[in-house]
C-alpha positions, 0 to 999 in steps of 0.5 A: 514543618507546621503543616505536617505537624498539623497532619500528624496531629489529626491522624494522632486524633483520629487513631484514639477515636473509640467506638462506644455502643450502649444498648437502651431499652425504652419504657415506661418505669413507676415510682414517685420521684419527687417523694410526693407522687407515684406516676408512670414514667420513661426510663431506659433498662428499667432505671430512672434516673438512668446512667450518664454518658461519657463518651471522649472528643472524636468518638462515636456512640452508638445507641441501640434503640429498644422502643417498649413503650405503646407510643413511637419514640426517638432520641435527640443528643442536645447540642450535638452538631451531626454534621453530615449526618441530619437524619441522626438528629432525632426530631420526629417528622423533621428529620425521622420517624419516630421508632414504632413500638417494638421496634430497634433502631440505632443511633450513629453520634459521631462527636467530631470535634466536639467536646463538653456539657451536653444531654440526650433526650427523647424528641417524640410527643414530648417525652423529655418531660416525662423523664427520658434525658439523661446527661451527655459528656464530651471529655475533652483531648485537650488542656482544658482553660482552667485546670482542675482536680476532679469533675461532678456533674449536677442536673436539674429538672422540674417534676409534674404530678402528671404525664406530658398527654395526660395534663394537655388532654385535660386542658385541651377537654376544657370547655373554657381554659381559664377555669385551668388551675396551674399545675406547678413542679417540684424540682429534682436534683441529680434525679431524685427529689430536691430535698434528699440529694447526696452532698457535694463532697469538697476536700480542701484545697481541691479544684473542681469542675461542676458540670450543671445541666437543666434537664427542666421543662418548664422551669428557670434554675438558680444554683449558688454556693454561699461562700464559693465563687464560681469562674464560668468555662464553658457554657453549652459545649464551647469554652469561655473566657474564664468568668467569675460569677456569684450564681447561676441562672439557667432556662430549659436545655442550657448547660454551664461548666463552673470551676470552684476551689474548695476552702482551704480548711475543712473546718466548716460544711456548707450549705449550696442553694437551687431554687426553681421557679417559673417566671411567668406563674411567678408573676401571673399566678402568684407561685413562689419560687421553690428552694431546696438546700443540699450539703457542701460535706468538707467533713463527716460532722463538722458544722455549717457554716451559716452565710447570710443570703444578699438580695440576688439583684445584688449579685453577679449572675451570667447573661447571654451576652456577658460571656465572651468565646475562648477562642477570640472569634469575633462577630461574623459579618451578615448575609442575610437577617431573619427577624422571627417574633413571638406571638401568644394566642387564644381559641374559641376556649381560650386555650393558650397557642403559640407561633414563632412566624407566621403560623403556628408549627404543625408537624406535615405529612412527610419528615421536612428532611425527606421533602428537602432530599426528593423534591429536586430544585424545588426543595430550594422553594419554602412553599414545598414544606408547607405553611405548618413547617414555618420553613426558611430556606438557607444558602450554603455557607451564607452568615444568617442574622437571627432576630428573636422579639418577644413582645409577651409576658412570657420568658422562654429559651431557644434550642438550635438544632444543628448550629450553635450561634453567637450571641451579638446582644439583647434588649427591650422590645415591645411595652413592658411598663408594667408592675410585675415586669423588671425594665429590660436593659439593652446588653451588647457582646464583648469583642469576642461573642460566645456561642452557645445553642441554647439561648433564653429570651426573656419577656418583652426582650429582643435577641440578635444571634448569628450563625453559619450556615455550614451545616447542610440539612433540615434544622429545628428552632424551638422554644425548649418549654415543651408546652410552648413548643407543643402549641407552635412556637418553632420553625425550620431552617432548610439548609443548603438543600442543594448541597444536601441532596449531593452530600447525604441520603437516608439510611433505608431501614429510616425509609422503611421505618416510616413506610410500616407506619405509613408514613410518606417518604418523598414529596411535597408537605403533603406527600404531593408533587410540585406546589401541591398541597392538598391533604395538609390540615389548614394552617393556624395564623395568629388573629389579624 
């Protein structure tokens, strides 16, 4: 009787899957977001912001792809798993080309059964920093953990005064970077400056569900609402254990659904606080944090109430191993452990570089995804993608324990693309007994670890982390500031390439797309057969 229920049950979910098609046009947009700076910018249909996507769990979207710009470009849905179909994923020269200039290209997102908070953002020279994201929301088919009354959804992004190209072009042109005068962001709100947001409208009594997103490049987000206690659902596209929180603290690319239940009164406005700060200019440069206040409106004109701020040592924040997975799944047992650390850099002219392995990341001269489907049974061997790929091949369905130390004074977040992974626990790693440094405290999940794909990594700390490798294709790991990952903090997990090969090719307008631009197809790293590498760039290794 069960199983034919749960027969019924997928056939019931696979006859309410919709088909969603949206039509973008991507190019560039003028205006000063920030209210200070009028610059060039991306957007999609003319608009930035552009609208969000609402899509619900087994539907498709499909996204038409105009490219205006005079630059290829490609889109990235953060979070999403595209299982059975990599070459969707988005990452130029991972597993696409980017789209040239003037050309269509369309997207086949199939949500399976994903639901939750996520976004969509360029993956092509950075462009993600320059305005081309916007949110993506999964409803969910089924009861939710918390029930709540209505839903809003908040982002959060760091604005710089200059283009992405335009800031590493002039540090890159310095005959000695550390004469480099940092450039720090202003923070918007819901898109638009963080000082002129709309209020949050509460009516008393009410139970919402914030969905909270930080769309940021290089900046850490707090967000809090004197007077209001958050309970944590969700936590990048995977329900929690309900927990109660004072804040929220949120590194580049992650994602939490909080429920707040309005006062019962609508005698007193409130007043809600974002503050955007970089850790590492806060305590090498002397940057203060940035705070920007908004308006919890319970009533058109009634007073705000004020609540006197406490330390925020004092109060209750999420960490990556606080939370624990609402579906009680324990810890998977290993198969095979990858211990990656961070390693920081400088050149000749003290330029700033970055490497997750032994090199640093350098895209090759053929998409790594398109090296793993022609290179038969040697695309089970890393050496084919090249030493620049940082390439670690995986065994189907094998249980990988990822390692992450970063032994540096830098705080960075870690975007898995293709997976998400549980979170075992953190802890110090390398010498952080210095005056601007707080001592990291060794945390460990609970029973049940939550899952996430986007993790923070936070200076002179280690991360465990684990995941099945059940999805075959070729997978990106990055740190999610888009400078670091610029300069090669990343590798590439090869999954299964074997299996891979049996299961998925890529679309031949994809082929044909790079053939236009010249772009190799098949082959080695180096477009070559065999272990021939030659015609690669050499690889950048980090100083003995």
């Amino acid at each position: 009787m069960l199983r034919w229920f749960a027969v019924f049950a997928v056939v019931i979910f696979k006859c309410l899957a919709a088909r969603v098609e949206l039509d973008w046009d991507v190019g560039y947009v003028f205006g000063a977001r920030d209210d200070f700076t009028y610059r060039r910018a991306i957007g999609v249909n003319g608009k930035l912001p552009f609208p969000s996507v609402h899509v619900t769990q087994g539907d498709t979207l499909v996204i038409n792809v105009h490219n205006s710009l005079d630059v290829p470009t490609s889109i990235h849905a953060h979070g999403l798993l595209n299982n059975g179909t990599n070459y969707y994923d988005g990452p130029d020269m991972v597993t696409q080309c980017g789209i040239p200039p003037g050309e269509n290209f369309t997207y086949v997102l199939k949500t399976g059964e994903q639901f939750g908070t996520f976004w969509i953002h360029g993956h092509t020279r950075h462009q993600e920093a320059d305005g081309f994201h916007t949110p993506l929301i999964i409803h969910s088919r089924k009861q939710p953990v918390i029930d709540y009354d209505e839903e809003l959804t908040m982002t959060f992004e760091d604005w710089f005064t200059t283009e992405f190209y335009e800031r590493q072009a002039y540090i890159e042109n310095l005959e000695d970077a550390r004469t480099l005068v940092p450039n720090y962001p202003r923070a918007l709100i819901n898109g638009y400056d963080g000082n002129n947001t709309a209020p949050i409208k509460f009516v008393p009594k009410k139970r919402y569900r914030l969905r909270i997103i930080c769309m940021s490049v290089n900046n850490w987000f707090k967000f809090r609402i004197p007077g209001h206690k958050m309970t944590i659902i969700e936590a990048d596209g995977v329900e929690s254990i309900p927990l109660e929180v004072d804040g929220l603290s949120m590194g580049p690319g992650q994602r939490y659904s909080v429920i707040v239940t309005a006062h019962k009164s609508d005698e007193f406005n409130y007043i809600y606080n974002v503050t955007s700060y970089s850790p590492v200019l806060l305590r090498d440069a002397g940057f203060k944090p940035l705070v920007y206040t908004g308006l919890v409106n319970y009533r058109d004109g009634a007073p705000v109430k004020t609540i006197l701020a406490p330390s925020d040592d004092t109060l209750v924040w999420p960490e990556e191993t606080s939370m624990q997975v609402a579906d009680k799944q324990t810890r998977l047992p290993v198969d095979r452990r990858i211990e990656l650390t961070v390693n920081k850099f400088i050149d000749k002219r003290h330029v700033l570089l970055n490497a997750l392995s032994s090199s640093l990341y350098k895209p090759v001269l053929v998409p790594t995804l398109y090296t793993a489907l022609s290179m038969s049974d040697l695309a089970k061997n890393s050496s084919v993608y090249g030493p620049q790929t940082n390439a670690y091949v995986l065994k189907h369905l094998e249980v990988v324990e990822v390692v992450i130390n970063n032994p540096i004074g830098d705080d960075h977040t870690f975007h898995f693309h293709g997976h998400n992974v549980q979170v075992i626990e953190t802890g110090p790693y390398g010498n952080s007994s210095t005056e601007n440094h707080k001592p990291v405290v060794y945390q460990q999940s609970g029973l049940w670890p939550m899952w996430r794909d986007t993790v923070q990594v936070r200076a002179f700390e280690f991360i465990r982390v684990r995941f099945r490798a059940d999805n075959p294709g070729v997978w990106f790991l990055h740190c999610h500031l888009a400078v670091h990952m610029y300069n090669g903090l990343a590798v590439v997990f090869v999954e299964a390439p074997d299996v891979l090969q049996q299961r998925q090719s890529v679309p031949e307008e994809m082929v044909e797309m790079c053939k236009r631009q010249g772009i190799l197809t098949q082959g080695n790293g180096a477009g070559n057969q065999g272990f021939d590498l030659s015609g690669l760039p050499p690889a950048i290794y980090p100083p003995s």
